[in-house]
C-alpha positions in Angstrom: -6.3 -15.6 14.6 -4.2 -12.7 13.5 -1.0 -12.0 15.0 -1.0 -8.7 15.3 2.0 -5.9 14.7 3.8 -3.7 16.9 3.6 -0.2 18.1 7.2 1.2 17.9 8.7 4.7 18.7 11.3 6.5 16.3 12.2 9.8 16.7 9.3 10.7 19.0 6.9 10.1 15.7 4.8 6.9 16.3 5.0 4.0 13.8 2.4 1.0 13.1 3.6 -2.3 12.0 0.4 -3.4 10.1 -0.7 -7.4 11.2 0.5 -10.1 9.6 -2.4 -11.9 7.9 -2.7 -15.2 8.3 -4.7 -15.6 4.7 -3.2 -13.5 2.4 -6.7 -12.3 1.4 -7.9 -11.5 5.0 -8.7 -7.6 4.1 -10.5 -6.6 1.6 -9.5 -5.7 -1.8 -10.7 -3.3 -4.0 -9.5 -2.7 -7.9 -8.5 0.7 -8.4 -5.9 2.2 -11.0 -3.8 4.8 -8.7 -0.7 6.0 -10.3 2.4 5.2 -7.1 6.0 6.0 -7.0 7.8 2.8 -5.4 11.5 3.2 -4.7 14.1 0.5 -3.1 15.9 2.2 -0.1 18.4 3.2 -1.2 16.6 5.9 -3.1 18.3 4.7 -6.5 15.6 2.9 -8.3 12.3 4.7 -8.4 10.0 4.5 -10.5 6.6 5.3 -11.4 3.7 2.5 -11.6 -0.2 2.2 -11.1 -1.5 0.2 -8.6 -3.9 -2.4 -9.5 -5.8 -3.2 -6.1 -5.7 -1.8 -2.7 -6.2 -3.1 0.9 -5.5 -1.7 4.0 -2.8 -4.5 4.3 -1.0 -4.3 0.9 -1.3 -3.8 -2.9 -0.6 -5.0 -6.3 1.3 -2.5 -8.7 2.3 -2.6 -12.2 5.9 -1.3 -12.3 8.6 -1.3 -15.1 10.9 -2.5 -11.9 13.1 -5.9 -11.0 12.0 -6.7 -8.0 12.4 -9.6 -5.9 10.3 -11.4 -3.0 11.4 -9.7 0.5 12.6 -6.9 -1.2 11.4 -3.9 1.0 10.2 -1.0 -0.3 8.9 2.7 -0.5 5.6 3.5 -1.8 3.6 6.6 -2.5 -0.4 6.3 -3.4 -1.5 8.8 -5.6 -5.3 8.9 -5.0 -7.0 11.6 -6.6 -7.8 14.5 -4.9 -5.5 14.6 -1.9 -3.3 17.2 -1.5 -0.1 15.1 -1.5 0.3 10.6 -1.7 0.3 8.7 1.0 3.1 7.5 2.0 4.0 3.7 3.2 7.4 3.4 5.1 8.4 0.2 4.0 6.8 -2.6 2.3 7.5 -5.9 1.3 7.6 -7.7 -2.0 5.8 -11.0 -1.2 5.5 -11.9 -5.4 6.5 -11.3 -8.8 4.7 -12.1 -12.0 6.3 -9.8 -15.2 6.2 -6.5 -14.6 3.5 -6.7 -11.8 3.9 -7.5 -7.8 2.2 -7.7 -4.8 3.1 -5.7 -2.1 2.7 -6.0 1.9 2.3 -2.9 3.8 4.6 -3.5 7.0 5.3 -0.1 8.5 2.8 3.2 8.2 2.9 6.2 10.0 -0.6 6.4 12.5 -2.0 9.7 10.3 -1.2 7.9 6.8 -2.9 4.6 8.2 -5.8 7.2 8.7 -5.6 8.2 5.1 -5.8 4.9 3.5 -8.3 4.0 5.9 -10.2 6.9 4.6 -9.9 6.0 0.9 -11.0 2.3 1.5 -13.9 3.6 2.7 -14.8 6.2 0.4 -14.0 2.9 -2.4 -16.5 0.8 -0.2 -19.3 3.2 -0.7 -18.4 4.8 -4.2 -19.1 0.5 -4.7 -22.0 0.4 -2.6 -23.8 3.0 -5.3 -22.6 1.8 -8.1 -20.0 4.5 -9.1 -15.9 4.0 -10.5 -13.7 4.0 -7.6 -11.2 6.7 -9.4 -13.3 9.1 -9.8 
């Protein structure tokens, strides 16, 4: 069973905590190569990465960045052809390898959750006929 996140209120915009998956591997992921902007929050170390794979719960990146587990994070997806990235409040580092992490998607605003939703979907069926997922 998933335990599920919270709906919280800030500043009269709503907020979604994203559930906590019991198997790290409970969403689906997809390999993409997005280029992302991750930043720590204090604003001090961004930096600019690609992401490797994508779920609706979390990602892995690529990032010339030290990072730690349970450091939380900023992150913007850059998919091709939107208008601007989707944004991803905060984030959690849940582990390092080099230069590359995985990240857990804790807190999204309700119309960016849309948005990712929207580009896992468009991956699932760019998959389904055969075609890149970038393009």
């Amino acid at each position: 069973m998933k335990n599920y996140g919270v709906l919280t209120m800030r500043k009269d915009k709503e907020q979604y905590l994203m559930p906590h998956p019991v198997d790290r591997r409970s969403t689906s992921r997809f390999e993409v190569e997005f280029r992302t902007l991750v930043s720590d929050k204090s604003g001090i170390n961004d930096q600019v990465g690609v992401i490797l794979d994508l779920s609706l719960s979390g990602c892995h990146v690529r990032v010339p960045l030290m990072v730690y587990p349970m450091l939380v994070m900023e992150l913007r997806i850059c998919v091709p052809d939107f208008d601007r990235p989707i944004f991803v409040e905060k984030a959690v580092v849940q582990w390092v390898k080099g230069d590359t992490f995985g990240l857990y998607f804790l807190t999204l605003q309700e119309a960016e959750l849309i948005r990712l939703g929207g580009v896992i979907a468009r991956i699932t069926e760019d998959e389904k006929r055969g075609k890149p997922d970038n393009d």
